[in-house]
C-alpha positions as CSV (number, residue, x, y, z in Angstrom):
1,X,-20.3,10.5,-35.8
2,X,-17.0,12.0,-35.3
3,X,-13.9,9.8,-35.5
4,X,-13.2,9.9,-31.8
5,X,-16.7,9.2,-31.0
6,X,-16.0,5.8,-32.6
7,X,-13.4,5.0,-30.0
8,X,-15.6,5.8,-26.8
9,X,-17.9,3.4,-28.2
10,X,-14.9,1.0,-28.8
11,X,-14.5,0.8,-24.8
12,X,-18.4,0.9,-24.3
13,X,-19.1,-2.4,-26.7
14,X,-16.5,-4.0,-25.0
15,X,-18.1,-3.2,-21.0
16,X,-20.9,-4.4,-22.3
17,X,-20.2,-8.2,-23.1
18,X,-17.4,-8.2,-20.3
19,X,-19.6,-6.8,-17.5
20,X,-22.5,-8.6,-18.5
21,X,-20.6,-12.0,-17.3
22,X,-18.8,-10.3,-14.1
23,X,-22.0,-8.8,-12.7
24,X,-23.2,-12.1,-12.9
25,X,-20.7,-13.9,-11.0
26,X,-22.0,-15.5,-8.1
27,X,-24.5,-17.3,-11.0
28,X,-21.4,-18.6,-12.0
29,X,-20.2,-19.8,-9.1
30,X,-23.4,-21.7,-7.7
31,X,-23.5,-23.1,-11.5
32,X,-19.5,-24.5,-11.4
33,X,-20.2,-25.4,-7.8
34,X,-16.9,-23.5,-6.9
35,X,-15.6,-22.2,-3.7
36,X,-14.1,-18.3,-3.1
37,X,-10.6,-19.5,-4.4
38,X,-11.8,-22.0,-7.1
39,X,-13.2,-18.8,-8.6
40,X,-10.5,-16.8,-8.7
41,X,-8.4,-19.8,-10.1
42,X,-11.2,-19.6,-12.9
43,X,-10.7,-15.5,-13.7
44,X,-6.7,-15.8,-13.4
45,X,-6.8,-17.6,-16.9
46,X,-8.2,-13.8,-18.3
47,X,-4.9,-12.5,-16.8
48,X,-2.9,-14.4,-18.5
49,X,-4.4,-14.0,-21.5
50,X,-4.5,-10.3,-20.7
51,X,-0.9,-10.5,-20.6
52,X,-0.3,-12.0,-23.5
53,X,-2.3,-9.7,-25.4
54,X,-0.4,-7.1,-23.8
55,X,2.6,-8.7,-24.2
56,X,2.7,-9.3,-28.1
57,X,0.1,-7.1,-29.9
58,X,1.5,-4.2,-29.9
59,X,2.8,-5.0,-33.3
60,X,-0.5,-6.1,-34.0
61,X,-2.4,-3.5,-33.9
62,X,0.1,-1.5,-35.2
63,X,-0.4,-3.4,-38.5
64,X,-3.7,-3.9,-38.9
65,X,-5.0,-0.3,-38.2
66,X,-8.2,0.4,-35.6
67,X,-10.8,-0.3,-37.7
68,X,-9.8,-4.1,-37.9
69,X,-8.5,-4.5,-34.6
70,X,-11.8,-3.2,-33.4
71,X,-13.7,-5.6,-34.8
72,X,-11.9,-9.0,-34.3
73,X,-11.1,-7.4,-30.4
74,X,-14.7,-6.6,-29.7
75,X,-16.8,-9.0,-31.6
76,X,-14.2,-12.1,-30.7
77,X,-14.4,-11.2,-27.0
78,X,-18.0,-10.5,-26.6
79,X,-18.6,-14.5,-28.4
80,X,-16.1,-15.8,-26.2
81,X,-17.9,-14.2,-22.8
82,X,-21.3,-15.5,-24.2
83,X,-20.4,-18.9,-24.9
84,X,-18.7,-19.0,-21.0
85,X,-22.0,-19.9,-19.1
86,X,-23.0,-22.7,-21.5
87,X,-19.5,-24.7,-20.6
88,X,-20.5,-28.1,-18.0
89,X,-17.5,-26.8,-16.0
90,X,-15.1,-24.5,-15.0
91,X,-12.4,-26.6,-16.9
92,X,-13.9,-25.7,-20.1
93,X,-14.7,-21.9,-18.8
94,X,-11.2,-21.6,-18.6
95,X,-9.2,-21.9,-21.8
96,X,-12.0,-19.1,-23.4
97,X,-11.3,-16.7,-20.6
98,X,-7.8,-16.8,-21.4
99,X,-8.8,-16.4,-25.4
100,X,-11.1,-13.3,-24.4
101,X,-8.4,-12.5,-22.1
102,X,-5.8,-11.7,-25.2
103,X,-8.8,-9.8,-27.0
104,X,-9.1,-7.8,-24.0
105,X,-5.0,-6.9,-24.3
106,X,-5.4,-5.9,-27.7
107,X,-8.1,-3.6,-27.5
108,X,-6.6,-2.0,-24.8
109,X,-3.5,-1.0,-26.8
110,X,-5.2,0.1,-29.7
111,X,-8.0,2.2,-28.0
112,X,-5.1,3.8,-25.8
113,X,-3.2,5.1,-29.0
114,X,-6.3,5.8,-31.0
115,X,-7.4,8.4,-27.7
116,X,-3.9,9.9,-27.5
117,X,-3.3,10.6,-30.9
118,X,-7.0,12.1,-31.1
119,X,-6.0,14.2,-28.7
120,X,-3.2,15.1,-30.3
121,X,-6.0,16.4,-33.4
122,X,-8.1,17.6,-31.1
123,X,-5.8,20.0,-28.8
124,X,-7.5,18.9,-25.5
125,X,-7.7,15.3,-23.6
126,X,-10.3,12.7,-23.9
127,X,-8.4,10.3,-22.5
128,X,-10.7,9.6,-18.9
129,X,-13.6,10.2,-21.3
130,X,-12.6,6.9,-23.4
131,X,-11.9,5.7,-20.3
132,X,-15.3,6.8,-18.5
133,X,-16.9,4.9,-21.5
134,X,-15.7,1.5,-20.4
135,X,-17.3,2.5,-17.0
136,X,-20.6,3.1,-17.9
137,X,-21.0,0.4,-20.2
138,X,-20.6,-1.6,-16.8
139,X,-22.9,0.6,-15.2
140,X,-25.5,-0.1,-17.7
141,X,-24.7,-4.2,-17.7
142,X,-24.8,-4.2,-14.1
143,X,-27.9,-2.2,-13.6
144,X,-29.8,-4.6,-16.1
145,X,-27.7,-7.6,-14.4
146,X,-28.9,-6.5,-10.8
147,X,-32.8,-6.4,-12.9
148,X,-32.5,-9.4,-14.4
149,X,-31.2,-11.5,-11.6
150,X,-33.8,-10.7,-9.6
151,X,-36.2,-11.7,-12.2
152,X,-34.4,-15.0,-12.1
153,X,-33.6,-14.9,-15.7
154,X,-30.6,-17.6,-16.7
155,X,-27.3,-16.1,-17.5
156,X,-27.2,-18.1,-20.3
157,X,-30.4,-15.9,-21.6
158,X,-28.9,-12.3,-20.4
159,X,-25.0,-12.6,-21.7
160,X,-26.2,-14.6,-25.4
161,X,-29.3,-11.2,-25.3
162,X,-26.0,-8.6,-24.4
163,X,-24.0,-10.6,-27.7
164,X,-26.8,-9.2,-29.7
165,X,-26.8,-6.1,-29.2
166,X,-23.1,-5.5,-29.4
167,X,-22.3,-7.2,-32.3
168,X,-25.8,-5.3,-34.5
169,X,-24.4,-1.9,-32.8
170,X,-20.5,-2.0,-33.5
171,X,-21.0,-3.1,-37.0
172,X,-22.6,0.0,-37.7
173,X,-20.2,2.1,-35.7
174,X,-17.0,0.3,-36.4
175,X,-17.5,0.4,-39.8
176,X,-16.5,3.3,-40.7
177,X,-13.3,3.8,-38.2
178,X,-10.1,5.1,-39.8
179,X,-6.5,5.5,-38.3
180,X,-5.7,8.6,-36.4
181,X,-2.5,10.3,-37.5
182,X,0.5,10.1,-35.7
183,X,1.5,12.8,-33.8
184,X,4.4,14.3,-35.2
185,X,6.9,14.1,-31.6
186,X,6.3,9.9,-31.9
187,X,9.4,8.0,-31.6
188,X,10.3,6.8,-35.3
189,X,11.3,3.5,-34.6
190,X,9.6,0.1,-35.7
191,X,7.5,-0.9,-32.6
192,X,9.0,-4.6,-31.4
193,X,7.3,-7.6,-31.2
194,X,7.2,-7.9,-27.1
195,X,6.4,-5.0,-24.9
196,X,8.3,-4.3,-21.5
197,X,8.2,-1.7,-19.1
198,X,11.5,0.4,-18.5
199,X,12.8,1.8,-15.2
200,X,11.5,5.1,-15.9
201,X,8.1,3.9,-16.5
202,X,7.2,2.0,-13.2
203,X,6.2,4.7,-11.3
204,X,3.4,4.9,-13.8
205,X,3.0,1.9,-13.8
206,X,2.5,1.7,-10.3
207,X,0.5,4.9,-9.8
208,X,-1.8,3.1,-12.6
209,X,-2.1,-0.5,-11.3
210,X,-3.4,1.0,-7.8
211,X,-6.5,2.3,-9.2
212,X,-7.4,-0.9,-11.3
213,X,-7.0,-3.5,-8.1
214,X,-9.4,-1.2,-6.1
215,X,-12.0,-1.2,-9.9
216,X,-11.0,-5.2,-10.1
217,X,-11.9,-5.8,-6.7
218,X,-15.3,-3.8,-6.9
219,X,-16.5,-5.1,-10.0
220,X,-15.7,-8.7,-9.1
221,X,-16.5,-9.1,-5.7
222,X,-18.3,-6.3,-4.0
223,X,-22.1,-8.6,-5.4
224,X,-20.2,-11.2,-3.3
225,X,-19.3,-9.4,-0.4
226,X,-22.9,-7.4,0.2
227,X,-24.1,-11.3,0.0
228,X,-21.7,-12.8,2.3
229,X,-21.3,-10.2,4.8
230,X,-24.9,-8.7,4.7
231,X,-27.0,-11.6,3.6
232,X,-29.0,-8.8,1.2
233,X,-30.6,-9.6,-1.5
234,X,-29.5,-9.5,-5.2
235,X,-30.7,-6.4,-6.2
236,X,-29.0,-4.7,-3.4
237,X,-25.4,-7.1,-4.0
238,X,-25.8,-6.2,-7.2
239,X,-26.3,-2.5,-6.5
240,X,-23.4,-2.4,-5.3
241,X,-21.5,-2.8,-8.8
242,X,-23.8,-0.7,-10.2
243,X,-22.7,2.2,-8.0
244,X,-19.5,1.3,-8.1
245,X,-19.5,1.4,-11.5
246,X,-21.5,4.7,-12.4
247,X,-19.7,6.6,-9.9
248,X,-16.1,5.4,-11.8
249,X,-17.8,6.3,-15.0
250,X,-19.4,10.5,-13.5
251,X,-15.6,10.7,-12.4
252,X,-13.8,9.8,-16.0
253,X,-16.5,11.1,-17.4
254,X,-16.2,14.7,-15.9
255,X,-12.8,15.1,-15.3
256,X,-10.7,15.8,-18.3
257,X,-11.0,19.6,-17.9
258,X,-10.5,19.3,-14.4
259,X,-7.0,17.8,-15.5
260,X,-6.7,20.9,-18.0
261,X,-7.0,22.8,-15.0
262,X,-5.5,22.0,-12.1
263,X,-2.7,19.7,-13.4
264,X,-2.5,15.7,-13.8
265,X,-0.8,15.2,-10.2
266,X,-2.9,17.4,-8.0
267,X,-5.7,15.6,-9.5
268,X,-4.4,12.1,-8.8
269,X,-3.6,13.0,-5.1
270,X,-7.2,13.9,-4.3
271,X,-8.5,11.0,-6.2
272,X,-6.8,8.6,-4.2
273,X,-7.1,10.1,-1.1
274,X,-10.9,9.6,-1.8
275,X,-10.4,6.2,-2.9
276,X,-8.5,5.4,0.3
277,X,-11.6,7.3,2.5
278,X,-14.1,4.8,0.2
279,X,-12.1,1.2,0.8
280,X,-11.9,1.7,4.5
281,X,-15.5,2.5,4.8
282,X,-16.6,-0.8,2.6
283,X,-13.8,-2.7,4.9
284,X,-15.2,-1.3,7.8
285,X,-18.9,-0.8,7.1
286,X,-21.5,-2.2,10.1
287,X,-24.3,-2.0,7.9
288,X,-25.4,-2.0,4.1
289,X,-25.7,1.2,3.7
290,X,-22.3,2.4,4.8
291,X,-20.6,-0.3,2.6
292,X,-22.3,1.1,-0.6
293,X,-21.2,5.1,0.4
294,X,-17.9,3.2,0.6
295,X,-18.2,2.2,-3.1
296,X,-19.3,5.2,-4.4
297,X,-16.2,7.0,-2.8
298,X,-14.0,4.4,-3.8
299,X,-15.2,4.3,-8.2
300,X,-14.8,8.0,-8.1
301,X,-11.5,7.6,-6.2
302,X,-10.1,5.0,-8.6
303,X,-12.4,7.0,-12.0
304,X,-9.1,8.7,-13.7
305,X,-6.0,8.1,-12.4
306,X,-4.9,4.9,-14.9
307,X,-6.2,7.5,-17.8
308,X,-3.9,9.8,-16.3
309,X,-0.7,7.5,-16.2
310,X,-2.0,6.0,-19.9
311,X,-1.6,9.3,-21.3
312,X,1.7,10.6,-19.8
313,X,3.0,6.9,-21.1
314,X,2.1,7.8,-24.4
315,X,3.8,11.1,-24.1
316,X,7.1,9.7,-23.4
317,X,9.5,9.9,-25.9
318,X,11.9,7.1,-25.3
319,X,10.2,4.8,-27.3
320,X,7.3,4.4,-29.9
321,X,4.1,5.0,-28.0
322,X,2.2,1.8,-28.8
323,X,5.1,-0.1,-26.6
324,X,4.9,2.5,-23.5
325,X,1.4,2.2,-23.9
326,X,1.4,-1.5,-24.2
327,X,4.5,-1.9,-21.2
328,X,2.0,0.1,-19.0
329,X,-1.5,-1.6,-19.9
330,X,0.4,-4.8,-19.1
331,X,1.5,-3.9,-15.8
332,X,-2.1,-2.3,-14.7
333,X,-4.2,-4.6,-16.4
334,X,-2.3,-8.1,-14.9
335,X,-3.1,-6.2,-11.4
336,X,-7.0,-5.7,-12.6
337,X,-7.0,-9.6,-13.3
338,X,-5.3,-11.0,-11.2
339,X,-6.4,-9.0,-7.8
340,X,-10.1,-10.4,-7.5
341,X,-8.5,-14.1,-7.8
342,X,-5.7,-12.8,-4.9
343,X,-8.4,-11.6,-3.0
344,X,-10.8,-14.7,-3.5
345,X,-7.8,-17.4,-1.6
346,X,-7.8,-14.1,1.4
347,X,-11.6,-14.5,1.6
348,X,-11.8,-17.9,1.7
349,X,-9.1,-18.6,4.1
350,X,-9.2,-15.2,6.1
351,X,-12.5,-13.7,5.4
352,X,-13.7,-11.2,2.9
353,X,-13.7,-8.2,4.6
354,X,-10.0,-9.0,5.1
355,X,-9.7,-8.7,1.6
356,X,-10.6,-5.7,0.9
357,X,-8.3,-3.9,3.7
358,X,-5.5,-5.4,1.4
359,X,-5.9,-2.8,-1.0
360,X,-5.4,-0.3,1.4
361,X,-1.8,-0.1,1.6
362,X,-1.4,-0.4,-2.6
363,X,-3.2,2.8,-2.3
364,X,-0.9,4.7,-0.1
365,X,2.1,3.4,-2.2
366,X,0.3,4.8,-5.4
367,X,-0.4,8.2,-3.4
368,X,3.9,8.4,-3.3
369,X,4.1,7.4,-6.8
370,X,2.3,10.6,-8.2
371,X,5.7,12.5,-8.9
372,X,5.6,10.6,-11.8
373,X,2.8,12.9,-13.4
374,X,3.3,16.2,-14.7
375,X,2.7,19.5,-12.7
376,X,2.7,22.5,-14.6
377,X,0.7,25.4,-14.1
378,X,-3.3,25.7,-14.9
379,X,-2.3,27.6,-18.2
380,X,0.8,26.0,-19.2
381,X,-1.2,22.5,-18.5
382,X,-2.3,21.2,-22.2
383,X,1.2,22.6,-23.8
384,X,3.4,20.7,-21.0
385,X,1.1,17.3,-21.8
386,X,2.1,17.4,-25.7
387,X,5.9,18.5,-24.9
């Protein structure tokens, strides 16, 4: 296995575990006995954690290299989402999705580095494809969640099953995981214990947290909405992550030689003018059919742009990469948290279709943010991303 190999795995282990509890979130709910906003009370404790995570391990991961990181990140989190559904209440839930909340930090930070200074070796981007990883782990967790719900099958059963098969695969992959060097324009300076984003760096962080509120609210709710609004039944709600998901994955997945190509902010334009097409069609939508065509515009919308705002963070040389990196993750990531529980209090008290027309206008701040990312020509692209 090559060394970079390693890291797309890193974000697929991780999907795995994570998604396997999401996609299985109106279980949840009917199990706490919890109403629209009691559950997104519930998932805020996983942004805060995330932003802790964010917040202080830069440092962290700094000092105890990939390979370790990897392993208490992955393995820690994926135990913490397993043991979730067996808690008597959403009081106990809590408190361990704030724990595998601060995993979740972590491994963000250290799988962004590891990608970009990869690239760095490599001479061409892999960033979305890392990226696309994390996606389709969540398509494959939601497409055996959507199976396995129908089949009735206890969460308890599917996320302890999903524990498994994370923990017996990343041992053998992890295992073997060794730094990346450094690439040789990094800021010298010792990385600080808290992470902070600048002035210069909230247009990415903007232009990244767009994306992720559109991905947080599809992941979380969109099982929800095709039940609520639709009254289908849960192999169709849960098609709807699935789609959502596989379609965010085919779009990381493909696009970092589209990048090469036509430039990081021509690419982000289109993407989230797609993303805006796909969120009014799901807000919109008059029948099932229309609302999942809605999703699959909106995960391909969404697929690269954070990739593309993680990477051009890294780049920056005003400060050591892991803290841009870090400053940026907790900025986007805090959005991808704490947007489903947001839009949980507007469905309850205004309806869920309401909810998702929220994101709209995020989206068309994101589409002025874009500036931000470089624009060099098709054959000057890969030497303007390392200068």
């Amino acid at each position: 296995m090559k060394p970079h190999h390693r890291i797309f795995f890193l974000q697929f282990a991780l999907a795995l575990s994570m998604g396997a509890l999401l996609s299985r979130l109106p279980d949840l709910q009917v199990k706490f006995g919890l109403t629209e906003g009691q559950l997104g009370l519930m998932l805020i404790t996983m942004s805060f954690g995330v932003l802790c995570g964010l917040t202080f391990g830069g440092r962290v991961v700094e000092r105890l290299g990939a390979r370790m990181i990897t392993m208490v990140t992955v393995f820690g989190a994926s135990v913490l989402y397993a043991i979730i559904p067996w808690m008597p209440s959403a009081l106990w839930a809590a408190p361990l999705f704030f724990g595998a909340g601060m995993l979740s930090g972590a491994l963000e930070i250290n799988a962004n580095i590891e990608a970009d200074r990869h690239e760095a070796v490599l001479g061409r981007r892999i960033m979305s494809r890392v990226h696309g990883m994390w996606s389709l782990g969540f398509f494959v967790t939601a497409l055996a969640a959507a199976v396995v719900r129908q089949a009735q099958i206890s969460i308890e059963l599917h996320t302890f099953v999903m524990l498994i098969v994370v923990v017996a695969s990343g041992w053998v992959v992890f295992s073997k995981m060794e730094n990346a060097p450094k690439r040789p324009e990094d800021h010298a300076g010792e990385t600080p214990p808290f992470s902070f984003p600048t002035i210069g760096l909230l247009p990415l962080c903007l232009l990244g947290a767009a994306p992720l509120f559109v991905e947080g609210a599809g992941v979380d709710w969109s099982a929800i909405y095709m039940r609520d609004v639709f009254g289908v039944e849960p192999f169709i709600g849960g098609l709807s992550v699935t789609l959502f998901s596989l379609a965010i994955a085919s779009g990381r997945l493909g696009m970092d030689p589209v990048v090469d190509r036509f430039g990081p902010r021509m690419v982000a334009t289109v993407l989230l003018v797609l993303a805006l097409v796909g969120l009014v069609l799901v807000a919109a939508a008059p029948e099932p059919w229309i609302a999942l065509t809605g999703f699959v515009l909106a995960g391909v919308g969404c697929s690269s742009i954070y990739p593309l705002a993680v990477s051009e963070a890294a780049r920056r040389t005003d400060r050591p990469a892991a803290v841009n990196v870090a400053a940026l993750s907790q900025m986007t990531f805090v959005v991808f948290f704490a947007g489903p529980p947001l839009l949980g209090f507007i469905a309850e008290h205004f309806g869920i279709r309401l909810s998702y027309w929220i994101v709209v206008p995020v989206l068309v701040a994101a589409l002025m943010a874009t500036r931000a990312l470089a624009a060099p020509s098709p054959a000057g692209q890969l030497e303007a991303a390392r200068s």
